[in-house]
N, C-alpha and C positions, 0 to 999 in steps of 0.2 A: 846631761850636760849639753849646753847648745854651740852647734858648730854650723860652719855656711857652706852650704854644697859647694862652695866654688862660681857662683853666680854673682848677680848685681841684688843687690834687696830694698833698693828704695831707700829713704830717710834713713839715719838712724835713730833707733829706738833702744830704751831701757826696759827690760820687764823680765820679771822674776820667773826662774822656771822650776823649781820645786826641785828635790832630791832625785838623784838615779839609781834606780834601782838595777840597771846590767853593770854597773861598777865593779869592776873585778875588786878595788878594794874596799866595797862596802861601806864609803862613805855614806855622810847623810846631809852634808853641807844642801845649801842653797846657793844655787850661781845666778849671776845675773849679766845677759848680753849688753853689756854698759854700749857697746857700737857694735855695728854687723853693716860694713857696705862694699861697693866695690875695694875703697882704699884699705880695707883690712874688718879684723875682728879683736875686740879685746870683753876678756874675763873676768867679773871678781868674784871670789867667794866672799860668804857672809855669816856670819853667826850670831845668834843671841848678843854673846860675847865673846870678843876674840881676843881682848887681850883685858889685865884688870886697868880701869881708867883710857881705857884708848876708848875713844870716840871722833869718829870724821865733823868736820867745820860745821855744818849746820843741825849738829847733832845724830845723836844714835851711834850704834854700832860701829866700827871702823871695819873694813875689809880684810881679810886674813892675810889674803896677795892678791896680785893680778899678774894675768895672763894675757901676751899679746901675739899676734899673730901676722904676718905680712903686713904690718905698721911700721911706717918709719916715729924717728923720735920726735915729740909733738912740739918743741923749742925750732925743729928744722921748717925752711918755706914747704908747703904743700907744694906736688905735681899738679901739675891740672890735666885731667883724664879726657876731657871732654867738652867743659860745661857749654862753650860755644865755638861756632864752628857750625858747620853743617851735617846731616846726620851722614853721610860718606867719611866724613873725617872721625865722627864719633867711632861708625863702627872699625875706622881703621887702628885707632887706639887700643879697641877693644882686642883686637887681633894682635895685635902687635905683642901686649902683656901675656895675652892665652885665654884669652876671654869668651871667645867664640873661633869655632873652627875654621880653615880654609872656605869649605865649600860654603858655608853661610856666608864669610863673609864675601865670596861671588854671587849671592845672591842677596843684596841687601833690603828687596823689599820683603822680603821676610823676618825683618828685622824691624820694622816701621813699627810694628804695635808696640813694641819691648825699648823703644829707645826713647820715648816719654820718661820714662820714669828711670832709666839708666844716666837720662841728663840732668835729672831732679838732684840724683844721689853725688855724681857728678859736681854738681852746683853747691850742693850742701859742704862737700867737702873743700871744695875749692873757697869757700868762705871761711872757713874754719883761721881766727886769728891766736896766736897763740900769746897766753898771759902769764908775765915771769912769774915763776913760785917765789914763795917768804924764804920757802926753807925744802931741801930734798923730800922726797915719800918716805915716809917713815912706815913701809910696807914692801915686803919682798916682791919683786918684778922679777916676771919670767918670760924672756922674748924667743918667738921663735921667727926665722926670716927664712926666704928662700935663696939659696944657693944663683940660681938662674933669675929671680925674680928683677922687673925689667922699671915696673913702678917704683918699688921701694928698695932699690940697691943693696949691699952688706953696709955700704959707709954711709946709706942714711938710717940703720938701723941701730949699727954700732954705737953711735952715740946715747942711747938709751941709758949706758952707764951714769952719762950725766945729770942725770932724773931724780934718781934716788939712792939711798945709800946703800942698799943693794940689789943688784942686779944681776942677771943671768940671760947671757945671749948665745943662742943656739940655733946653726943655719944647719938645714936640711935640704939636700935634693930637690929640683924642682923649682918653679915659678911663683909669680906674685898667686897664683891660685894650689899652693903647695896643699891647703887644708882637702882639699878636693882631691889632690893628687896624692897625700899619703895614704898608707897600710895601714895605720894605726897607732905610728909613735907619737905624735901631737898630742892624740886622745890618752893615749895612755901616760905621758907624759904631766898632762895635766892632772889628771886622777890621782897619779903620786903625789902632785902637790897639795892636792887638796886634802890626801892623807895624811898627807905631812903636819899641814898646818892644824889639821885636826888635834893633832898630838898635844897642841897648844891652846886649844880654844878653851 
């Protein structure tokens, strides 16, 4: 299953990552990192077949569920992290949500190499326009936010309810970089769902 240290990762990208085999429940789904950047992480599984006749808009397979993670609801305006500004105020952002530590960010030219592509990701996100849906997701959503998290709040995650016809939102402990700061509920968290939906596919 792919998860993001808790870092910045550049663009986001889609790409399939094969079954997991330390799964405590022995699934054998295929997940795919639909986004992984500063602003968050989101999950879908996938199957052959997930449901009889369900297929996503431009054909294939539909997704079992998705899984989000210190994303706010994509209806609401984006934060802007960063995208301009100078790199002092970039890395003070950073700092600010729990992105980099004190002592880095007293030392900002150590920061100079990494903040190229921290403003990319930045940027990508800050463009991000959001297009009304026809009609709700007709696929179970499972949100997890952070308690403390300073990007994406609880009341701009809350609204997620409004997305799809159903939804599940669940704040944990910790900052907009919760997936780096959990023990293991996320992950394990997710795994059940995967299980779950397995039951279905």
């Amino acid at each position: 299953m792919p998860t993001t240290g808790g870092g910045c990762a550049g663009a986001a990208t889609a790409r399939p990552t094969g079954s997991s085999p330390s799964s405590p429940t022995g699934w054998s789904a295929r997940w795919t990192t639909a986004a992984t950047s500063c602003s968050g992480t989101a999950w879908a599984a996938c199957w052959p077949t997930c449901w009889p006749g369900a297929s996503a808009r431009g054909g294939g397979p539909r997704p079992a569920a998705l899984a989000v993670a210190a994303f706010g609801a994509p209806h609401l305006p984006r934060p802007d992290l960063g995208s301009t500004g100078d790199d002092r105020e970039l890395a003070r952002r950073l700092y600010e949500i729990g992105g980099i530590p004190q002592w880095l960010f007293r030392n900002p030219e150590w920061l100079e190499p990494f903040l190229g592509l921290v403003r990319d990701d930045a940027g990508l996100c800050a463009s991000y326009r959001h297009r009304p849906q026809e009609r709700p997701l007709g696929v179970p959503v499972h949100v997890f936010g952070g308690q403390e998290d300073r990007l994406f709040p609880p009341e701009a995650v809350r609204p997620w309810t409004e997305v799809a016809e159903e939804v599940e939102v669940v704040f944990h402990p910790g900052g907009h970089f919760l997936l780096a700061e959990d023990s293991g509920r996320i992950r394990n968290a997710v795994f059940g769902i995967a299980a779950l939906c397995r039951q279905y596919a």
